[in-house]
C-alpha positions in Angstrom: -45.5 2.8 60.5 -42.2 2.6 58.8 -42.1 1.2 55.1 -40.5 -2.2 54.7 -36.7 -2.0 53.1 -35.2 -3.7 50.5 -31.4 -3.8 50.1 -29.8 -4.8 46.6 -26.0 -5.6 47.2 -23.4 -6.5 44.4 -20.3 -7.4 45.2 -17.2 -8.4 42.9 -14.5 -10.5 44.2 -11.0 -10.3 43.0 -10.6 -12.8 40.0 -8.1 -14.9 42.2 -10.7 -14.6 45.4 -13.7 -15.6 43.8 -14.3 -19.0 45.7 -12.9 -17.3 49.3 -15.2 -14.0 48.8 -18.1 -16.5 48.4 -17.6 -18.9 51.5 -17.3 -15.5 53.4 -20.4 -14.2 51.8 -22.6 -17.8 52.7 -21.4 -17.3 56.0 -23.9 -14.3 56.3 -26.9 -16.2 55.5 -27.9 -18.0 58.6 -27.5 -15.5 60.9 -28.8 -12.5 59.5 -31.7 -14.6 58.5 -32.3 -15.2 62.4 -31.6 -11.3 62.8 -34.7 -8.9 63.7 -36.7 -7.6 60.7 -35.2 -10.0 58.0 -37.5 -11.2 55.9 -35.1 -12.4 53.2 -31.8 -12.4 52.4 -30.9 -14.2 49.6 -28.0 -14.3 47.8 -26.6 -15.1 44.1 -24.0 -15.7 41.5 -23.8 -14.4 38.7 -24.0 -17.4 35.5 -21.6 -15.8 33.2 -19.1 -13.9 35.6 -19.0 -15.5 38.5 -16.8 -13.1 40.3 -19.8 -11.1 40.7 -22.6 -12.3 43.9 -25.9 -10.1 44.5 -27.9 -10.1 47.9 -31.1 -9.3 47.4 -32.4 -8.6 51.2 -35.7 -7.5 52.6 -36.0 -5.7 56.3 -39.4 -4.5 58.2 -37.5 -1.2 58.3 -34.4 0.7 57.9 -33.5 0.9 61.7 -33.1 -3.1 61.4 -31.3 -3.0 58.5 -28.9 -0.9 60.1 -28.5 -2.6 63.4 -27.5 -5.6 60.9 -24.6 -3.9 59.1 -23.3 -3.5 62.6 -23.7 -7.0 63.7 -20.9 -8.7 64.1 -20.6 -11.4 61.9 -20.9 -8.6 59.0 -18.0 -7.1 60.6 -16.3 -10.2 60.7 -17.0 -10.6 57.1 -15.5 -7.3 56.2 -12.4 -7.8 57.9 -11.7 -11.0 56.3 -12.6 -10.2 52.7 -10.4 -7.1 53.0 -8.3 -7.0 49.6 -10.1 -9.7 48.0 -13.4 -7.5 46.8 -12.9 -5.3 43.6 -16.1 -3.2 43.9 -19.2 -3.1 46.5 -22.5 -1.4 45.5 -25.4 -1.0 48.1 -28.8 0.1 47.0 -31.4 0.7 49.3 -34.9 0.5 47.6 -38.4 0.8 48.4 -40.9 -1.3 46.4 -43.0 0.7 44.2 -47.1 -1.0 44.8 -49.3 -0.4 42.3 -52.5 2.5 43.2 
């Protein structure tokens, strides 16, 4: 059985793109949350800067994961946030259970 995924994704919008990058972003939500394998996808803002939004995302496994960040309203998402994200950072994570 494959172990359960869980995605941490930061992304920081353009100062001047801050309120466009984040309608794009809760535009995700509902449908990756109907999507095969989600569990959770969640996403935030950060209190002090809020240029910067985390997703914090949980999958049954990596190969739905993946067939998500092919999905196209992800792609969608991409193409219309071009030039308005400063920085992206994707870690994928496994949670460490205690023995």
């Amino acid at each position: 059985m494959s172990k359960k995924l869980t995605i941490v994704g930061k992304i920081e919008a353009n100062p001047d793109k801050i309120e466009f990058v984040k309608a794009e972003l809760l535009k995700l939500v509902a449908p990756t949350l109907k999507e095969a394998g989600c569990i959770q996808y969640d996403l935030h803002q950060d209190n002090d800067n809020p240029a910067v939004f985390l997703f914090y995302e949980n999958w049954d496994d990596r190969d739905l994961w993946q067939q998500h960040m092919n999905n196209t309203h992800l792609v969608a998402y991409m193409a219309a946030t071009e030039g308005a994200v400063k920085s992206f950072t994707l870690n994928e994570m496994t949670r460490c259970d205690n023995p």
